[in-house]
TINUGU-768607 format. One record per residue: y, x, z of N, C-alpha, C, O in turn; residue in three letters. Coordinates in pm, whole numbers, padded with zeros to 5 digits, always signed. Atoms other than C-alpha are relative to their C-alpha. Example, Ala and Ser with C-alpha at 12.3 -4.5 7.8 and 13.67 -1.06 7.14 Angstrom:
BEGIN
-00119+00089+00000-00450+01230+00780+00120+00090+00000+00118+00194+00066Ala-00119-00082-00006-00106+01367+00714+00109-00077+00073+00220-00026+00090Ser
***
This chain:
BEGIN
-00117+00086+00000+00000+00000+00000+00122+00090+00000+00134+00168+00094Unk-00130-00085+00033+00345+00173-00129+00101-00021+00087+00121+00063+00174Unk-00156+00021-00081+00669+00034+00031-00016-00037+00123-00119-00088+00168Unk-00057+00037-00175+00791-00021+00378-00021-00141+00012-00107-00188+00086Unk-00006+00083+00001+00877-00335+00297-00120-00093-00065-00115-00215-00056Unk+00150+00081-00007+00498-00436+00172-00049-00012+00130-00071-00100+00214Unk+00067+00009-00153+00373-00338+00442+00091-00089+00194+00055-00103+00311Unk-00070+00083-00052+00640-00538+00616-00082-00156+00014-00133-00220+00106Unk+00086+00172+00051+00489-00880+00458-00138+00008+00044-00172-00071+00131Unk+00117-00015-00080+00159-00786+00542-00066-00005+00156-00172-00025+00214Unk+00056-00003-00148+00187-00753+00872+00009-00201+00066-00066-00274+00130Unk-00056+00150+00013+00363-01114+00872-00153-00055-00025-00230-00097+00061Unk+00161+00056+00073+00031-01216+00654-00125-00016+00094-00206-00107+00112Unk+00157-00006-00114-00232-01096+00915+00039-00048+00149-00030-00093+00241Unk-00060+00104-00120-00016-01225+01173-00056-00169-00004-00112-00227+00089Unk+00033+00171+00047-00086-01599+01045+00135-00030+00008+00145-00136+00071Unk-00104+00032-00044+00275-01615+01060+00086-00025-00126+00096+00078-00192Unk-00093+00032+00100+00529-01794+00773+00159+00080+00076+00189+00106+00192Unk-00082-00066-00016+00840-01631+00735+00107-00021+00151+00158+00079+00202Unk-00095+00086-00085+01061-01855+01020-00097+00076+00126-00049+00159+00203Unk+00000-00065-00152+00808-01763+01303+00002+00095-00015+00013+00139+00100Unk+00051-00166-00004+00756-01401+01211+00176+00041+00031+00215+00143+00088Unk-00137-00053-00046+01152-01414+01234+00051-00019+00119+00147+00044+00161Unk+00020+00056-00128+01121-01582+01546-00054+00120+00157-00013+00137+00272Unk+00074-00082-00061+00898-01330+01689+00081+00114+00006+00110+00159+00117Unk-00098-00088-00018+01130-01060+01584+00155-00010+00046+00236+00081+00033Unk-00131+00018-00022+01436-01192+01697+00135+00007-00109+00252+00023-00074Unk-00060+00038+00071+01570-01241+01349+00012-00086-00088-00090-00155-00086Unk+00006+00087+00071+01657-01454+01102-00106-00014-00136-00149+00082-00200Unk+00121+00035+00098+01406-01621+00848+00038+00090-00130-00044+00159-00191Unk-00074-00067+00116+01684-01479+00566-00035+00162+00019-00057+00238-00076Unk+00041-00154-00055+01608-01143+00717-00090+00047-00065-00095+00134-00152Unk+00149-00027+00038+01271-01154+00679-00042+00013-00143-00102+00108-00194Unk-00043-00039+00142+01312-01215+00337+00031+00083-00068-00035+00109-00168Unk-00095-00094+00060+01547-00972+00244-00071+00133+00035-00049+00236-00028Unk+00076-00144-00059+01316-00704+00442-00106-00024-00094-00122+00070-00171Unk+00131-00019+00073+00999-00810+00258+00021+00002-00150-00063+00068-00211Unk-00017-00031+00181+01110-00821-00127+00075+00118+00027+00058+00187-00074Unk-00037-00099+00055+01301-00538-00072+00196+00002+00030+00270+00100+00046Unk-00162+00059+00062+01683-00696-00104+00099+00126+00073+00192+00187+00019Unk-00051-00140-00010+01774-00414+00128-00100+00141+00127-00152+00152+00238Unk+00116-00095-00070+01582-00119+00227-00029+00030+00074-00139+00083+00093Unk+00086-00040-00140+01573-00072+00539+00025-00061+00118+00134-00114+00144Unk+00014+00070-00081+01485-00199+00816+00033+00032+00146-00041+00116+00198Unk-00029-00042-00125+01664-00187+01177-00074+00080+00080-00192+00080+00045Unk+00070-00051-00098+01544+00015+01451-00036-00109+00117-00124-00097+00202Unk+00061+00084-00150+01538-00289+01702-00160-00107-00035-00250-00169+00023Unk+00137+00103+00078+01295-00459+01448-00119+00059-00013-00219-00011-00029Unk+00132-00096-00014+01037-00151+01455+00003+00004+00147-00103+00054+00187Unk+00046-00018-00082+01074-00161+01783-00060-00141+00080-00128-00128+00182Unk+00059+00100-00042+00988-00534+01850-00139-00020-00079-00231-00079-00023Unk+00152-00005+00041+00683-00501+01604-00072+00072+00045-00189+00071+00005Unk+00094-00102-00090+00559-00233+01844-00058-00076+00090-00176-00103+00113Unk+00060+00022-00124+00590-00377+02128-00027-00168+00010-00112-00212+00087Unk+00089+00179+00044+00540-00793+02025-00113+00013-00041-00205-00042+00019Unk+00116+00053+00077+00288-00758+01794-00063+00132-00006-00111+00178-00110Unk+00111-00175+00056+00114-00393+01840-00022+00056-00100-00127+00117-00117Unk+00016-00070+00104+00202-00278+01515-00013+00159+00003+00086+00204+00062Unk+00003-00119+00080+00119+00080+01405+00130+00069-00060+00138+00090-00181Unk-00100-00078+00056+00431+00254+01361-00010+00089-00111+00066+00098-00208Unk-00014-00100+00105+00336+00503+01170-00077-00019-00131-00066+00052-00231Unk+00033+00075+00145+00143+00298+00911+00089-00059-00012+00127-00020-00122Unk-00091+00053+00028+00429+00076+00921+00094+00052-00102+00135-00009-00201Unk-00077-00064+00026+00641+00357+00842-00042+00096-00123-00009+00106-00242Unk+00055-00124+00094+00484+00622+00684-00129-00071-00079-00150-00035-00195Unk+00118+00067+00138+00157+00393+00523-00145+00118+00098-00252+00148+00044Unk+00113-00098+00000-00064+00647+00745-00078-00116+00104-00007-00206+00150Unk+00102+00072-00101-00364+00463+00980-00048-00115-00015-00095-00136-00127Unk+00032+00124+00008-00449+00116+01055+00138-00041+00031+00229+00023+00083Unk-00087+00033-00086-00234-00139+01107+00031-00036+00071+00153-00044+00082Unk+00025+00039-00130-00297-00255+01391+00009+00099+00129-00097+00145+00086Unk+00017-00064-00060-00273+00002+01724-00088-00058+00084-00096-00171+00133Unk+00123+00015-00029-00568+00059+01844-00058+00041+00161-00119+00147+00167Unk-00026-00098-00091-00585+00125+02214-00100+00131+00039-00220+00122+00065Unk+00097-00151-00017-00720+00504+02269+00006+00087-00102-00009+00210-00097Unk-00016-00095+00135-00666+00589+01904+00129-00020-00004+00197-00123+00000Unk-00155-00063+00024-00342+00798+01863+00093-00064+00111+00204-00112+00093Unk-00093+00077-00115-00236+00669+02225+00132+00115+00020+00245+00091+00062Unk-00100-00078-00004-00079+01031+02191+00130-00054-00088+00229-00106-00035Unk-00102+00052+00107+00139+00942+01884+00112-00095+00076+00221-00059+00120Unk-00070+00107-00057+00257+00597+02022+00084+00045+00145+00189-00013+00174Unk-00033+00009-00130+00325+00728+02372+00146+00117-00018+00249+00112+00049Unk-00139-00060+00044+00578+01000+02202+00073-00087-00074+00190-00079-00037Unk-00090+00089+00093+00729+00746+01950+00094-00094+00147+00215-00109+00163Unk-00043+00121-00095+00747+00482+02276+00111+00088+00063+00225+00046+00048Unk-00102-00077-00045+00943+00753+02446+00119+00077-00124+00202+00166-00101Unk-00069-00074+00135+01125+00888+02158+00124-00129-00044+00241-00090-00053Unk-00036+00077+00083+01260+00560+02010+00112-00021+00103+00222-00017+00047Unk-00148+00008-00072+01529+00506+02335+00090+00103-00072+00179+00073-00151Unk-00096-00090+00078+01681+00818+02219+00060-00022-00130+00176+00015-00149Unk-00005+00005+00098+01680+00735+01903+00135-00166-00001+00229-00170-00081Unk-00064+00074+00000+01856+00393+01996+00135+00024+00121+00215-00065+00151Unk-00125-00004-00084+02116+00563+02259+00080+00064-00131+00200+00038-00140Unk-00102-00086+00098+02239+00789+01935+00011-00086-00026+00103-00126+00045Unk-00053+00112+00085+02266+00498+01749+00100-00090+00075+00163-00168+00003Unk-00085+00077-00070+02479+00326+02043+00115+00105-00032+00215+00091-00103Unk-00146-00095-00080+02692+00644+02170+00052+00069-00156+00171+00069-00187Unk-00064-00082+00157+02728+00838+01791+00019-00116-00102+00024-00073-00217Unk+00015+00095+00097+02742+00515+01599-00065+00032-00136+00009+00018-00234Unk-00010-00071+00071+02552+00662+01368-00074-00118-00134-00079-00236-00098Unk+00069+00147+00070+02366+00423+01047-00079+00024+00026-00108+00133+00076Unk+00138+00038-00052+02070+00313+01102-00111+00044-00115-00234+00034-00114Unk+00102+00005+00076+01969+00417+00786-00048+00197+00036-00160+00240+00011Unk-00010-00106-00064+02021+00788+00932-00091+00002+00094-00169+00096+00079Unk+00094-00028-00089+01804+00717+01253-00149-00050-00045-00258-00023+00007Unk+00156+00043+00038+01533+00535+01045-00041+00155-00049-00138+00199+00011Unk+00049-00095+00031+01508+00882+00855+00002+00077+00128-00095+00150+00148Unk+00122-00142-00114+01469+01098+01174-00117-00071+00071-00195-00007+00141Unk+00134+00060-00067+01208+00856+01298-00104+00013-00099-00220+00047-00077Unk+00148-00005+00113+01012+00841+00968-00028+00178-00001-00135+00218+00045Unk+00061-00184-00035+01007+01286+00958-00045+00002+00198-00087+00112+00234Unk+00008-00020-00156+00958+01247+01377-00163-00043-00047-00260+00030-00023Unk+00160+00086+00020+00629+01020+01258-00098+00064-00085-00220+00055-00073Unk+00101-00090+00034+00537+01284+00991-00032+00096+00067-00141+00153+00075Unk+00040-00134-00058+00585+01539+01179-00146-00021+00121-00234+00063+00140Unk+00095+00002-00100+00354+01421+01446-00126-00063-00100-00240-00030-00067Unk+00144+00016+00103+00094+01280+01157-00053+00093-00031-00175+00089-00044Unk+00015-00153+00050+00103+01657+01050-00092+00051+00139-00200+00105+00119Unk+00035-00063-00123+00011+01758+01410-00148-00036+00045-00232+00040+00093Unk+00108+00079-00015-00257+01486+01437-00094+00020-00069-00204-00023-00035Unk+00102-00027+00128-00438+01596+01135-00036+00140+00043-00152+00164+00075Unk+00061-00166-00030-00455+01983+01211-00085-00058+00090-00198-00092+00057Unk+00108+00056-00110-00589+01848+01558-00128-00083-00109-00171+00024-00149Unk+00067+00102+00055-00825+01615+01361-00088+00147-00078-00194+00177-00023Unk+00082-00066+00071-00959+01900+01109-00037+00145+00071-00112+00231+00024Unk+00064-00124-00087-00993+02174+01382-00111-00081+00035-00201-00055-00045Unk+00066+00072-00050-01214+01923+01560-00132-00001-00082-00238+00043-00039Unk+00076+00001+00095-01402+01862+01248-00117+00090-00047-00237+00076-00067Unk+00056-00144-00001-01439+02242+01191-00111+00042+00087-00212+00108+00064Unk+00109-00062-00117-01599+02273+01529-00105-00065-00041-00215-00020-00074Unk+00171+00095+00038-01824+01970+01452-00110+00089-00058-00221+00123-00017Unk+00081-00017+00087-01926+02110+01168-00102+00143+00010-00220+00166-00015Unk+00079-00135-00077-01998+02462+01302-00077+00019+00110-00147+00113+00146Unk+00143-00033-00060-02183+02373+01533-00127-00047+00025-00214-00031+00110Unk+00133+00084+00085-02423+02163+01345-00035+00066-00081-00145+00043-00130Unk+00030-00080+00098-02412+02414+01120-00074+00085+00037-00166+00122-00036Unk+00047-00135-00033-02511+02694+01326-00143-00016+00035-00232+00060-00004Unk+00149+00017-00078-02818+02571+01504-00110-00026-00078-00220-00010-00025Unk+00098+00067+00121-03019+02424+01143-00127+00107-00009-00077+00161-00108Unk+00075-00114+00042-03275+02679+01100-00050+00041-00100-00110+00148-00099Unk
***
């Protein structure tokens, strides 16, 4: 799945949710929702990634980046989430005290989310490595 904003509608979709409650749920308007899921404008608030976290247990970083499930899963990548969960105040005091756009703090959250996808994967293919070496080693 390509865009932000697919994966926007989708989540809506597996929700069981028409556009009005899913705007409901997020604390915005139905027109919103709209305008986020075709696209009308690209990006999407920080208070709205942060109510699909914490309303509906979305997956940030599939959300964002398209990487995982979408669903959070508890135990898988509790690391990830538990830096984003802490991360994302900061991210919404700059945006109070520096006024800064939002389309500015969405990009340091989406590189904050690769960067830690990047981190998650080395971890992930060291792991692998070991597996594999030491299934490897013992075969006779």
């Amino acid at each position: 799945m390509g865009a932000i904003n697919e994966r926007f509608a989708t989540v809506r979709q597996l929700l069981g949710m028409n556009q009005t409650q899913y705007g409901v749920e997020l604390g915005i308007s139905q027109r919103d929702v709209w305008r986020y899921e075709t696209g009308e404008t690209g990006k999407i608030p920080y208070d709205v990634f942060k109510m699909l976290y914490d309303k509906c247990g979305v997956n940030l970083n599939w959300l964002i980046a398209g990487v995982g499930e979408w669903k959070h899963v508890e135990g898988m990548g509790d690391e990830i989430f538990n830096e984003v969960k802490e991360t994302m105040p900061v991210y919404a005091a700059k945006k109070q005290k520096a006024q800064k756009p939002t389309d500015d703090l969405q990009n340091e959250l989406i590189l904050t989310l690769k960067e830690h996808n990047a981190y998650l994967q080395r971890q992930n293919d060291m792991l692998m490595s070991a597996m594999i070496g030491k299934n490897g080693d013992g075969g006779g």
